[in-house]
FINUMAR-862632 format. One record per residue (C-alpha): residue in three letters; x, y, z. Coordinates in steps of 0.1 Angstrom, whole numbers, plus 5000, padded with zeros to 4 digits. Layout:
N
['Ala',[X,Y,Z]]
...
This chain:
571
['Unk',[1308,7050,6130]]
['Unk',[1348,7043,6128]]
['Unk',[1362,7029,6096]]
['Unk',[1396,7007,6094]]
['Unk',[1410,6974,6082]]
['Unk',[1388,6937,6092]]
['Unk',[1417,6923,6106]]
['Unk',[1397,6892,6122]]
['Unk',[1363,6879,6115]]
['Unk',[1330,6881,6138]]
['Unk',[1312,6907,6162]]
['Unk',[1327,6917,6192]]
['Unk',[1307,6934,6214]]
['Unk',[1315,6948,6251]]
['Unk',[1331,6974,6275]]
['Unk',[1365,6995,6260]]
['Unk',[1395,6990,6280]]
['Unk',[1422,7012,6268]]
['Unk',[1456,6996,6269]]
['Unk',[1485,7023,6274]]
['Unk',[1517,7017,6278]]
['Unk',[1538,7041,6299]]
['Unk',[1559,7057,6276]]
['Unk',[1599,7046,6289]]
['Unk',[1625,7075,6295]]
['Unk',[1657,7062,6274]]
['Unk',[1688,7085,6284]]
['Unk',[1723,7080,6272]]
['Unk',[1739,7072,6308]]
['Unk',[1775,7071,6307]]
['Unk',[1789,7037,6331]]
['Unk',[1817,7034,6347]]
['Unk',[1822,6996,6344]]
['Unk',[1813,6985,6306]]
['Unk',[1820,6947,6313]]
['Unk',[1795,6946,6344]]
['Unk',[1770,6969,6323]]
['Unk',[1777,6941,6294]]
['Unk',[1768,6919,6322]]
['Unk',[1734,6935,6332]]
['Unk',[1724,6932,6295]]
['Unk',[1729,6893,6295]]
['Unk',[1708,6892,6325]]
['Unk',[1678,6911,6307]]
['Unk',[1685,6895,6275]]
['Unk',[1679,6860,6292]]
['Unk',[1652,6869,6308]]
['Unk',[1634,6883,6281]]
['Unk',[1642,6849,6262]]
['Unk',[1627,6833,6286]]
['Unk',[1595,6856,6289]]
['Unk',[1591,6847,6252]]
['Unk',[1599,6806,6257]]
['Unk',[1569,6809,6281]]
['Unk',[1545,6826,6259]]
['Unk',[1556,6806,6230]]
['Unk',[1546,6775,6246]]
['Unk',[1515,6785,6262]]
['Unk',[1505,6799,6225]]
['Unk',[1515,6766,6209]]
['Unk',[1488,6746,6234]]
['Unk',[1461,6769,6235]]
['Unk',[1463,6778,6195]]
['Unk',[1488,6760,6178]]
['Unk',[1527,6757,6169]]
['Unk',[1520,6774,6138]]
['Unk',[1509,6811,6152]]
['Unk',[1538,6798,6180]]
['Unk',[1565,6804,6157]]
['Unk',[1559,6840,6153]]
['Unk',[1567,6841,6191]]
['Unk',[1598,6817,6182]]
['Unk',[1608,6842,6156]]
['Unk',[1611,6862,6180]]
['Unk',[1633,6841,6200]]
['Unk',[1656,6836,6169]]
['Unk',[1663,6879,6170]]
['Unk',[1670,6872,6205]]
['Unk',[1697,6849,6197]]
['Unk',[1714,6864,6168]]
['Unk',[1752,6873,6175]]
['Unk',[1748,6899,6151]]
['Unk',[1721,6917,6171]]
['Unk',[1738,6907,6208]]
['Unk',[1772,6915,6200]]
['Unk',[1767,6945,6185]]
['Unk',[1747,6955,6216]]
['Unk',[1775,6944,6234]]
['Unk',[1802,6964,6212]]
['Unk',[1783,6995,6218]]
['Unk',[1782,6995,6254]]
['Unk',[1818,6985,6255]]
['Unk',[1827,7011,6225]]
['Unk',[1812,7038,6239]]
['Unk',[1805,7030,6280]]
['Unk',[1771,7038,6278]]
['Unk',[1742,7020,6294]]
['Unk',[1721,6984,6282]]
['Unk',[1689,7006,6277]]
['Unk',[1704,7031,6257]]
['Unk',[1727,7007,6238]]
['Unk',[1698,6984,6230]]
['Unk',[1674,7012,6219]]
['Unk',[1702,7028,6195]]
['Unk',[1714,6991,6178]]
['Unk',[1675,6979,6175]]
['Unk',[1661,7007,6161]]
['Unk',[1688,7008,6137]]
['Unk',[1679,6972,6128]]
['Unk',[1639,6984,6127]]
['Unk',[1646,7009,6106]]
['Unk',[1663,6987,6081]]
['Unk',[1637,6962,6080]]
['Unk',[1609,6989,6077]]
['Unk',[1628,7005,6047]]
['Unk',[1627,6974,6026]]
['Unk',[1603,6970,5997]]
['Unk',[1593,6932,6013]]
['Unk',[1564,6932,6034]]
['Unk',[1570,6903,6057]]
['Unk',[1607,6922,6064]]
['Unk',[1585,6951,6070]]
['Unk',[1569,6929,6098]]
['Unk',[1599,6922,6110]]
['Unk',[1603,6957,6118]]
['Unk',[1574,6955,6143]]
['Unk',[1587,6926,6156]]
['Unk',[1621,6938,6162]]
['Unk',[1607,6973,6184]]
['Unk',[1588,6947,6204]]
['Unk',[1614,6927,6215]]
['Unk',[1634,6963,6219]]
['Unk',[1609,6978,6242]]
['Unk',[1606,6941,6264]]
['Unk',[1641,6943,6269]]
['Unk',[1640,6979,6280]]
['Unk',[1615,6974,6306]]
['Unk',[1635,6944,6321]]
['Unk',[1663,6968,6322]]
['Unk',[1642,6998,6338]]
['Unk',[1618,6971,6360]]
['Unk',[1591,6985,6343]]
['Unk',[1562,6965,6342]]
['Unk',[1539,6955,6311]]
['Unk',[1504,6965,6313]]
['Unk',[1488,6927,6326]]
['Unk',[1465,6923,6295]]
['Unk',[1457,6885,6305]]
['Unk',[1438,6903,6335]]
['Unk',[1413,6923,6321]]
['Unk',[1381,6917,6332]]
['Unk',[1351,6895,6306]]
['Unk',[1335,6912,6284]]
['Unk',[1363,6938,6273]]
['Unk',[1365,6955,6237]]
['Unk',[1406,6962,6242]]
['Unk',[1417,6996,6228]]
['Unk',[1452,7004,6219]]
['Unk',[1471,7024,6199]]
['Unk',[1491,6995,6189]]
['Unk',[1494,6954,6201]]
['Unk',[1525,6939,6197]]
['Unk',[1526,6900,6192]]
['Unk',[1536,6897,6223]]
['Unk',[1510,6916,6236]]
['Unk',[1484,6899,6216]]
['Unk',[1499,6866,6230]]
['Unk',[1489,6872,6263]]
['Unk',[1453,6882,6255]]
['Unk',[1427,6856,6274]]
['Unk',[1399,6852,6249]]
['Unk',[1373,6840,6274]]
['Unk',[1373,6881,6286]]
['Unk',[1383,6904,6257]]
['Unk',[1354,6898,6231]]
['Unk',[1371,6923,6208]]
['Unk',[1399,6943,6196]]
['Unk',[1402,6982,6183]]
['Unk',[1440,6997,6172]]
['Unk',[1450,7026,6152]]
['Unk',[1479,7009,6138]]
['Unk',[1485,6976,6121]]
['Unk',[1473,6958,6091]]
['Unk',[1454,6924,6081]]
['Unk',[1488,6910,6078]]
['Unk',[1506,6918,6108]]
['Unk',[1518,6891,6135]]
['Unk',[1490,6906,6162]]
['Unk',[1460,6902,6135]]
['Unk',[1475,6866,6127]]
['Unk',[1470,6860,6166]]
['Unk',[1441,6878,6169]]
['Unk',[1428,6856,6137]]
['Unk',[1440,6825,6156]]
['Unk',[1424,6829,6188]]
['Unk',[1394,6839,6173]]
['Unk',[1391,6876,6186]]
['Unk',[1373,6900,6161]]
['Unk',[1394,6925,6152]]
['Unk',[1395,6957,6136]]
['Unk',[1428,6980,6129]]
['Unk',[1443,7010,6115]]
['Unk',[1412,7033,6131]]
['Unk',[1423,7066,6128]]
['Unk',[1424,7085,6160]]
['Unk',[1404,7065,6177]]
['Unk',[1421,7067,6212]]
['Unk',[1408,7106,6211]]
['Unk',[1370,7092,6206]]
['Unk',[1369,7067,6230]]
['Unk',[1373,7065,6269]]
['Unk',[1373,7036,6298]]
['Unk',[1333,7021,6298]]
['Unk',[1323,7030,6266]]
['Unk',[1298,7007,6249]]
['Unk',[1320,6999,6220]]
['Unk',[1305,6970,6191]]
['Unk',[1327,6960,6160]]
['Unk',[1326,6946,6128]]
['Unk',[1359,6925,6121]]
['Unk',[1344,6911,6079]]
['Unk',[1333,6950,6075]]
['Unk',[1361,6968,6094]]
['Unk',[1338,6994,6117]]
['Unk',[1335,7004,6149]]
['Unk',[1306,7019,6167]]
['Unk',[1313,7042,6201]]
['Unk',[1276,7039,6223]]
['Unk',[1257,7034,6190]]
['Unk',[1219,7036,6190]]
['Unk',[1196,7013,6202]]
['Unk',[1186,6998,6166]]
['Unk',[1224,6994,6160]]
['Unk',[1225,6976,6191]]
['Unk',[1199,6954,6186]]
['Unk',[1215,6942,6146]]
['Unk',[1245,6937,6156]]
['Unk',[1236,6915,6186]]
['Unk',[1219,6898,6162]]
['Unk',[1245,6887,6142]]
['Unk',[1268,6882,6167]]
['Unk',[1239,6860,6189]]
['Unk',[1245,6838,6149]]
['Unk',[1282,6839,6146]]
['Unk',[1283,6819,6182]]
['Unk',[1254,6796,6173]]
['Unk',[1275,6788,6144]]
['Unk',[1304,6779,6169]]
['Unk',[1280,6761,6199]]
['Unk',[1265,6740,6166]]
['Unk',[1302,6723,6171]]
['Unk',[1294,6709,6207]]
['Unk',[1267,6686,6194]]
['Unk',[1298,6667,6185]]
['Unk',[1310,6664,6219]]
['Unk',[1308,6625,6227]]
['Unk',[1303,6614,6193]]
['Unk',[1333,6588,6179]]
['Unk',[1351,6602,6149]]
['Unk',[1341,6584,6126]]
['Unk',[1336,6580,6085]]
['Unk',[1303,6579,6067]]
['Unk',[1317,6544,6057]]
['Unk',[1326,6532,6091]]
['Unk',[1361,6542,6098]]
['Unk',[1368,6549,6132]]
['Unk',[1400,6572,6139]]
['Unk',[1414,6589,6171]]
['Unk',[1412,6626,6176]]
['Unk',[1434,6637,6202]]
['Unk',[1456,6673,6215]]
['Unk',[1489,6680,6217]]
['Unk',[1501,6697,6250]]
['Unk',[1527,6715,6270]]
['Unk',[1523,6708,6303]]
['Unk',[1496,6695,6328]]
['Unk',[1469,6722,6332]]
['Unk',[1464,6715,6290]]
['Unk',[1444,6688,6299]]
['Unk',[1415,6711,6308]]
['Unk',[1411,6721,6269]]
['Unk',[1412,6685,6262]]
['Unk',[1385,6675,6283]]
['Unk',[1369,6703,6276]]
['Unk',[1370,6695,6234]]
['Unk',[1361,6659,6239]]
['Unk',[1399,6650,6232]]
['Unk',[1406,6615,6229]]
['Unk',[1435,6614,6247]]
['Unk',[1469,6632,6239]]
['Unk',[1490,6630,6210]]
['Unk',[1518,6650,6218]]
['Unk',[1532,6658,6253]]
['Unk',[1559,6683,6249]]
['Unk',[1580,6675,6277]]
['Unk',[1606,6704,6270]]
['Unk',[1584,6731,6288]]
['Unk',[1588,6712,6320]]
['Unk',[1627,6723,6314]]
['Unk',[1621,6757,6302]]
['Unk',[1614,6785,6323]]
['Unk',[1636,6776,6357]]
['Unk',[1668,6775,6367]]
['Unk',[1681,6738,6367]]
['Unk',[1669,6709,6357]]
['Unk',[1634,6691,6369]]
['Unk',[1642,6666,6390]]
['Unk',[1628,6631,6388]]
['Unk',[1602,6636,6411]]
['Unk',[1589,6666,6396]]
['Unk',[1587,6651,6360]]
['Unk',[1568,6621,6376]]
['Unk',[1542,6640,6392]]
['Unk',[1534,6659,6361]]
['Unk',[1531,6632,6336]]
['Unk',[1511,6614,6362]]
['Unk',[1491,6642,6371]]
['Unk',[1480,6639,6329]]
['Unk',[1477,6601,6332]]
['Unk',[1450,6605,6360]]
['Unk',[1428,6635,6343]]
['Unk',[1428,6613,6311]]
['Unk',[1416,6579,6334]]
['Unk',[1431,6556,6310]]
['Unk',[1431,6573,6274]]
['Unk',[1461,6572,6254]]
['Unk',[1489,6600,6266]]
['Unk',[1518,6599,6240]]
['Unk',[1552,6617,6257]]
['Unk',[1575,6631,6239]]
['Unk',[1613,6624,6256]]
['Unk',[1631,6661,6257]]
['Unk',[1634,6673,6224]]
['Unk',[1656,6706,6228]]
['Unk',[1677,6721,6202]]
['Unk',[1677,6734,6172]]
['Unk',[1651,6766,6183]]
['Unk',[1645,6755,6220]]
['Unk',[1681,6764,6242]]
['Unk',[1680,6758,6281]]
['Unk',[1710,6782,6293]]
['Unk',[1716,6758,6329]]
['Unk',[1723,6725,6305]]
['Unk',[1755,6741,6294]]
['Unk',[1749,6731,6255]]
['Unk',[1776,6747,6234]]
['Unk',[1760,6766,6204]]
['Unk',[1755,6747,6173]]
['Unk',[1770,6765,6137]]
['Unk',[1732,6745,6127]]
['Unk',[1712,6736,6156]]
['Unk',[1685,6720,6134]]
['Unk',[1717,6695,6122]]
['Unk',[1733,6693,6152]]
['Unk',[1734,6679,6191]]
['Unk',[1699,6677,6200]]
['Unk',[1668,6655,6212]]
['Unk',[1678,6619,6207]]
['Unk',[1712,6625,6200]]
['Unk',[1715,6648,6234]]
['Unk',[1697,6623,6254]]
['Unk',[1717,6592,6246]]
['Unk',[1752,6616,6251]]
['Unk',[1738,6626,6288]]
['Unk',[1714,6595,6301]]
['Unk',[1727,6599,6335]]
['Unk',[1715,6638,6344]]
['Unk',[1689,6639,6320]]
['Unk',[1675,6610,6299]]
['Unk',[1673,6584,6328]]
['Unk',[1657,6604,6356]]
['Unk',[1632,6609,6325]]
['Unk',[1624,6578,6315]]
['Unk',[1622,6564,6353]]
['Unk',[1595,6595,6360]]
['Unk',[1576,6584,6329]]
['Unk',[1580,6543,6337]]
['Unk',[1566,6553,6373]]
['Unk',[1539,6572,6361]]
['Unk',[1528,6547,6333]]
['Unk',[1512,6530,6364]]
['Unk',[1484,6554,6366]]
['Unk',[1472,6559,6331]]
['Unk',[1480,6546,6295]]
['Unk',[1514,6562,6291]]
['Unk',[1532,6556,6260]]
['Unk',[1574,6574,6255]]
['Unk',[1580,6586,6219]]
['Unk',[1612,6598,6211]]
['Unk',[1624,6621,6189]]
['Unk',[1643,6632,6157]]
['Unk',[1653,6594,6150]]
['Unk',[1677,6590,6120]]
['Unk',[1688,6551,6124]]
['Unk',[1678,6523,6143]]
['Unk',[1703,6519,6159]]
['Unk',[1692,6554,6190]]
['Unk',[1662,6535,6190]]
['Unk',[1676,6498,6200]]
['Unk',[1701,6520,6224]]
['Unk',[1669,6542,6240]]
['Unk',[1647,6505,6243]]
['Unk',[1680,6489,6262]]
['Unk',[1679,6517,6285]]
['Unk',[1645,6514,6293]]
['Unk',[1650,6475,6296]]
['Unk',[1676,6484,6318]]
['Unk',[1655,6503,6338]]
['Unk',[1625,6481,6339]]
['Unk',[1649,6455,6358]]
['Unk',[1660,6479,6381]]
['Unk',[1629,6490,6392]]
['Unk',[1617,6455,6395]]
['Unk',[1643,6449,6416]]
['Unk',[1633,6480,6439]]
['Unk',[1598,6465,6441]]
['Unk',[1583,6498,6421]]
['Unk',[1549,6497,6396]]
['Unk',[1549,6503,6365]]
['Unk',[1533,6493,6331]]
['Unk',[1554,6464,6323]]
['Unk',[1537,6467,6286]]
['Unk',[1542,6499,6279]]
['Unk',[1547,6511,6246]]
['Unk',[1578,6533,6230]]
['Unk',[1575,6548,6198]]
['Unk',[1593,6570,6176]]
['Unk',[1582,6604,6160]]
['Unk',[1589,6604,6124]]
['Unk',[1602,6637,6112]]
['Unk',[1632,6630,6095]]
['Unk',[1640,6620,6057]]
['Unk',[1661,6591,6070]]
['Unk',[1635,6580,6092]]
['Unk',[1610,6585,6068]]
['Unk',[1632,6561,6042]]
['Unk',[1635,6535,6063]]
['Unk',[1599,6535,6079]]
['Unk',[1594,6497,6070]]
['Unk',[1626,6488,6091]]
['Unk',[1612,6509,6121]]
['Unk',[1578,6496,6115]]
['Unk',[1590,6458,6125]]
['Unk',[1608,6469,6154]]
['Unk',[1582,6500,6172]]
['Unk',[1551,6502,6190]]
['Unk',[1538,6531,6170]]
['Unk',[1546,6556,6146]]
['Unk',[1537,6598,6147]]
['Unk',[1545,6620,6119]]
['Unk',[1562,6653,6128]]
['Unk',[1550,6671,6098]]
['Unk',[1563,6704,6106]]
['Unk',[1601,6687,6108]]
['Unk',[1596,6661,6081]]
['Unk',[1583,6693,6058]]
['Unk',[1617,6711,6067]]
['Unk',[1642,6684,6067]]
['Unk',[1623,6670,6030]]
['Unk',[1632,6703,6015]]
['Unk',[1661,6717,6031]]
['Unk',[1644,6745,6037]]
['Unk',[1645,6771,6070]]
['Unk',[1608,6776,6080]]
['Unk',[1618,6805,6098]]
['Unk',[1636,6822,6066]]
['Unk',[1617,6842,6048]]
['Unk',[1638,6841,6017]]
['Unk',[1626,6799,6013]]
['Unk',[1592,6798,6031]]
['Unk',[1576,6797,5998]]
['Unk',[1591,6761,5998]]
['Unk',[1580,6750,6032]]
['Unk',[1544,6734,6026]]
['Unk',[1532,6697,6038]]
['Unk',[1513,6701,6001]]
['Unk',[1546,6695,5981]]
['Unk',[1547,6662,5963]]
['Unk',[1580,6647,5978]]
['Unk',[1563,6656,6014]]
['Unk',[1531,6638,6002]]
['Unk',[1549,6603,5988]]
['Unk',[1569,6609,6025]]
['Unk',[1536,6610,6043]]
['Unk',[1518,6585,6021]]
['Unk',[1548,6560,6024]]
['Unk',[1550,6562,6062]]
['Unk',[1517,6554,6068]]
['Unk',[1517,6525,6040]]
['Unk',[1544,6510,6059]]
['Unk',[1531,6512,6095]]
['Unk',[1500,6500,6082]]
['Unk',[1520,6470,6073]]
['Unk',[1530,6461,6099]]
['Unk',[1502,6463,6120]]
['Unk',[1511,6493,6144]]
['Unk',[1493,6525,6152]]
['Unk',[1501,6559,6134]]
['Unk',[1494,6592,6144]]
['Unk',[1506,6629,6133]]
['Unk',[1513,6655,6153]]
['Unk',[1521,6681,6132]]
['Unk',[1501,6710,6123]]
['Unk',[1487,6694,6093]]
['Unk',[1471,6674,6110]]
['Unk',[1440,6699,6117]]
['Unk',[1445,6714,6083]]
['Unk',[1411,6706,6066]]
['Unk',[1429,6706,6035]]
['Unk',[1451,6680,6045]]
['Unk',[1427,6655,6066]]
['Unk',[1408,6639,6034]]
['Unk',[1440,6631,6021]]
['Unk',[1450,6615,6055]]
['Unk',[1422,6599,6061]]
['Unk',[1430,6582,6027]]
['Unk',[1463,6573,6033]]
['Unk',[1452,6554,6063]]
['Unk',[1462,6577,6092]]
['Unk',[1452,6564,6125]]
['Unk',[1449,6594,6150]]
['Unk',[1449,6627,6145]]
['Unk',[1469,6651,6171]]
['Unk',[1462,6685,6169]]
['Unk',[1457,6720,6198]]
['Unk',[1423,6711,6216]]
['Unk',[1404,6738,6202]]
['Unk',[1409,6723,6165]]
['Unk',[1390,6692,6175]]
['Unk',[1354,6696,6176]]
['Unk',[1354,6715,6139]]
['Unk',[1379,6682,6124]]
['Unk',[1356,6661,6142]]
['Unk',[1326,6678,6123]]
['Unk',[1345,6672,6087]]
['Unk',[1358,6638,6093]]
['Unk',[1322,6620,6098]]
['Unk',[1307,6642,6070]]
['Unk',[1336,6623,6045]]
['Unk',[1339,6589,6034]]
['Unk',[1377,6573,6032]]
['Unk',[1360,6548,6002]]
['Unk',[1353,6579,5983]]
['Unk',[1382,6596,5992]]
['Unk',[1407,6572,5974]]
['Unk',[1399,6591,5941]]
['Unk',[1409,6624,5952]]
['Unk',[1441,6612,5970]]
['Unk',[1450,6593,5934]]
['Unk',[1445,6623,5917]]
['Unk',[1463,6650,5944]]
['Unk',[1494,6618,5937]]
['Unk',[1494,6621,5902]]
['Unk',[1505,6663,5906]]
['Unk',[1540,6676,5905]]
['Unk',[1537,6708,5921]]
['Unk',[1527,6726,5952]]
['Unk',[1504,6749,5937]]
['Unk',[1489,6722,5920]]
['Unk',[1481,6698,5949]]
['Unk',[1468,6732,5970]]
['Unk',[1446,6746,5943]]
['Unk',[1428,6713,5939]]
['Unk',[1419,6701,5976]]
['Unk',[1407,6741,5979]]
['Unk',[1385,6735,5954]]
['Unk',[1377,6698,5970]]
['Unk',[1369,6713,6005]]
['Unk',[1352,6744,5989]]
['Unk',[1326,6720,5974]]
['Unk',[1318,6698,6004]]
C-alpha cells in the first residue's frame, strides 16, 4: 500500500498508464535577427493562447465556467505585457533564442510566486511553469503526450499533471489518478475534483513501483494506492466502488421526470453550451433545452471570422437536436477576458469596462453583428430559437439591437426567406445598471437571464481573477442577493420568463433561495442537472419563503453562507 494526499473522492480502479513527458533540451542559442526571433515568439505565444481558449471552452461546457477560469487564468499570464515584453526585451537585449528567453523570464516569475508565503501565489507558480513548458514545445514542435487518447479503464500515473494536462483528461476512460507531486488544493485536484476523477497525490516515488499494465486500485477519501493487491483487497474495494456509482446511477431515475416542487412548482432545467456537439450532454442529462449558447467559441480558434453561413448551420444544427425546446443564444460577447487577434480590437487599459459585447456589436453591425443575427433569424425556423444579448447598461442598445433585427426581419421578408416571425430577444442581466433599472427592461423584453458570475463582479467592483479581492467575489453577499431578488421581482411583474445562467445557478446552496425568489429556469453545465433536479422536487417554494426572509434579513457574506450550509446540511 502507497500513502499520499485524497485529492478527489471515490474508488478508481483500472490499468496504470504512466504519463511522461519528454524532458525538452533548452540551450541558450545565440540569433542573428532578434526582431524576426521576437517574431517567432508571437507566433508561439498566440498559438498557445489559443490552445488554452480551446480547452477553456470545452472545460466550461463539459464541467463548468467556474473550474474554466483556472484555464482563463491562465490566459490572463498569457497576456500580461509585463510577462511578453520582458520576454521580448530579453531576446532583443541579449539576441538569444524564444525558448531560451521564455524559460529564463518565466522561471524567474515561478520562482517568485513559489517564494511567497500565500498559497494560492504559490499556485500560481505551477501555473506559470505550465504555460512556460506549452510555449516551449510550440517553439521546439514538440508534441504533448495525447492524454484525451488513453484507452477506458486507465489509472493515469504521472509524476506531475498540470491544469492543462488535467484539462484534457476524458473521464469516460481514466477512472483514476496517481502523482507524486501536488496537493488537495492545486488547480489539477480542483479539475480532477470537478470531473469527478478519484484522485490521490503527493505519493512518494511511486513512478519507481509501478510500470505500464499494473492492476492499480485507489482510495481518493483515504489517500492510498494499492499496486496488484490481493484478491480480498480486490474484492472490498470493488465493493465500494460498485456503491459509489450506484449512488451516481440512483440520479438517472430522474431522467424524464419534470422539475418540479413538492408544492407544485414547475421550473425549467436546462445547459449552457459552447458549441454544437454540447447538445449530446444535454440530451444525455434530460436537459430541458439550453440556457446559454456561447456563441464566442464559434469565433475563437480560427483565423477570420465565421461567415454567415457557418453561424447558421451551427445554431440550426442545435435547434434540430433539441426538436423544438427552448435554445437561448447569446449574441458575441467578447472582451474583457475573451480577445480574437483577426478582429483587430485595440487593447482595452480595462477590458471588463471597456469596448465589448453589446457595445462592440452595435459599433461593427455590418462585419459582425448583422451576418449574426440573419444566421440566427434563419435558423429560428427550425427550432425555438430565442437571441439574448449581452452586457446591457441602458435601454437604449436594446431598442438599437431590436431595430436592427426589425430591419432585418423586412429584408428577409422581402427575399422570400423563413424565419420565426415571433421570435423572442432578450437581454442577459449582469450589470448593476441593468440590474437598477430591471422594471424598465422588464416592460420592453421577452425574457430576462441573470449573469451571476458578471453581476457578482460588477456589484462589487471586484476582479474575480485577483486574488488580492476574491474574498469579495461571492453571489452570497447581501447587495448581490437584493440584486438577484430584485430582478426576478420585477420580471415577475411583468409577466416574462427569467432564467440564470451563471454558475449559481447549480450551486445547491443557492437554488432554495431561487427557487424562492421566483426564478423561472435554471441554466447550468449538463452534468449538474440530474443531481439539481433530485434537490429541487425534494423542496417546497411555500416552505422556502421563511428561509429566504431570514438569509434577507443578514448583513454579511459569512452570514448568509453559514446559514444555507447548515439549511442544505439538514435536508
Amino acid at each position: 500500500m502507497f500513502k499520499g494526499t485524497n485529492a478527489s473522492s471515490g474508488i478508481g480502479i483500472g490499468t496504470a498508464r504512466v504519463v511522461e513527458e519528454a524532458d525538452l533540451v533548452i540551450e541558450k542559442k545565440t540569433v542573428a535577427d532578434a526582431d524576426a526571433e521576437v517574431t517567432r515568439f508571437k507566433g508561439a505565444l498566440d498559438k498557445t493562447m489559443k490552445d488554452t481558449e480551446a480547452l477553456a471552452a470545452d472545460l466550461a461546457t463539459r464541467v463548468g465556467e467556474k473550474e474554466a477560469e483556472i484555464l482563463q487564468g491562465h490566459m490572463m499570464l498569457l497576456m500580461d505585457p509585463a510577462l511578453t515584453g520582458e520576454i521580448e526585451n530579453t531576446i532583443k537585449g541579449e539576441n538569444i533564442c524564444s525558448e531560451f528567453a521564455v524559460e529564463m523570464v518565466c522561471t524567474m516569475y515561478a520562482n517568485v510566486f513559489a517564494g511567497m508565503d500565500d498559497e494560492l501565489m504559490q499556485q500560481r507558480a505551477t501555473d506559470m511553469r505550465d504555460i512556460k513548458t506549452r510555449m516551449q514545445r510550440v517553439l521546439l514542435g514538440v508534441d504533448s503526450v495525447d492524454i484525451a487518447s488513453l484507452p477506458e479503464g486507465s489509472i493515469l500515473v504521472a509524476k506531475d499533471l498540470t491544469p492543462s494536462m488535467t484539462a484534457g483528461i476524458n473521464p469516460k476512460n481514466v477512472t483514476g489518478i496517481v502523482t507524486e507531486l501536488g496537493g488537495k488544493t492545486s488547480h489539477s485536484a480542483i479539475l480532477a475534483r470537478a470531473l469527478e476523477i478519484p484522485a490521490v497525490v503527493a505519493v512518494s516515488d511511486f513512478l519507481s513501483e509501478v510500470k505500464n499494465g499494473d492492476f492499480v486500485i485507489l482510495d481518493g477519501d483515504a489517500g492510498v494506492v494499492y499496486v496488484n493487491p490481493d484478491p480480498e483487497i480486490e474484492k472490498e474495494y470493488t465493493a465500494k466502488r460498485d456503491a459509489f456509482l450506484a449512488e451516481k446511477k440512483e440520479l438517472e431515475k430522474y431522467i424524464g421526470k419534470p422539475t418540479t416542487t413538492r408544492d407544485g412548482v414547475t421550473v425549467e432545467l436546462v445547459a449552457n453550451i459552447g458549441k454544437p456537439k454540447d447538445v449530446e450532454k444535454v440530451l444525455q442529462y434530460d436537459g430541458e433545452g439550453v440556457g446559454l449558447f456561447r456563441t464566442e467559441f464559434l469565433f475563437m480558434d480560427r483565423n477570420s471570422m465565421p461567415t454567415e453561413e457557418e453561424q447558421f448551420e451551427a445554431y440550426k444544427k442545435v435547434a434540430e437536436a433539441l426538436a423544438g425546446k427552448p435554445v437561448i443564444i447569446r449574441t458575441l460577447d467578447i472582451g474583457g477576458d475573451k480577445e480574437i487577434p483577426y478582429m483587430g480590437l485595440e487593447k482595452d487599459e480595462n477590458p471588463f469596462l471597456g469596448y465589448r459585447a453589446i457595445r462592440l456589436c452595435l459599433d461593427r453591425k455590418e462585419d459582425i453583428y448583422k451576418p449574426q443575427l440573419r444566421a440566427l433569424l434563419r435558423a429560428s425556423a427550425y427550432g425555438n430559437i430565442k437571441i439574448m444579448i449581452p452586457m446591457v447598461t441602458c435601454i437604449d442598445e436594446y431598442r438599437e439591437a431590436k431595430m436592427l433585427i426589425g430591419e432585418l426581419k423586412l429584408e428577409m421578408d422581402r427575399q422570400g426567406i423563413a424565419y420565426n416571425k415571433d421570435i423572442q430577444v432578450g437581454i442577459m442581466v449582469e450589470t448593476a445598471a441593468a440590474s437598477l433599472i430591471a422594471d424598465i427592461f422588464a416592460r420592453e423584453v421577452d425574457f430576462f437571464s441573470i449573469g451571476t458570475n458578471d453581476l457578482t463582479q460588477y456589484t462589487m467592483s471586484v476582479d474575480r481573477g485577483n486574488d488580492k479581492v476574491s474574498y469579495l467575489y461571492s453571489p452570497f453577499n447581501p447587495a448581490v442577493l437584493r440584486s438577484i431578488r430584485r430582478i426576478i421581482t420585477c420580471a415577475r411583474e411583468a409577466g416574462i420568463m427569467v432564467g440564470m445562467c451563471g454558475e449559481a445557478a447549480s450551486d445547491p446552496m443557492m437554488i432554495p433561495l431561487l427557487l424562492a425568489f421566483g426564478l423561472n429556469e435554471f441554466s447550468m453545465s449538463a452534468s449538474a442537472i440530474l443531481y439539481s433536479r433530485k434537490m429541487i422536487t425534494s423542496l417546497s417554494t411555500e416552505e422556502l419563503q421563511s428561509v429566504a426572509d431570514k438569509v434577507m434579513s443578514f448583513t454579511t457574506t459569512k452570514e448568509v453562507e453559514n446559514y444555507m450550509r447548515e439549511f442544505i446540511a439538514e435536508l
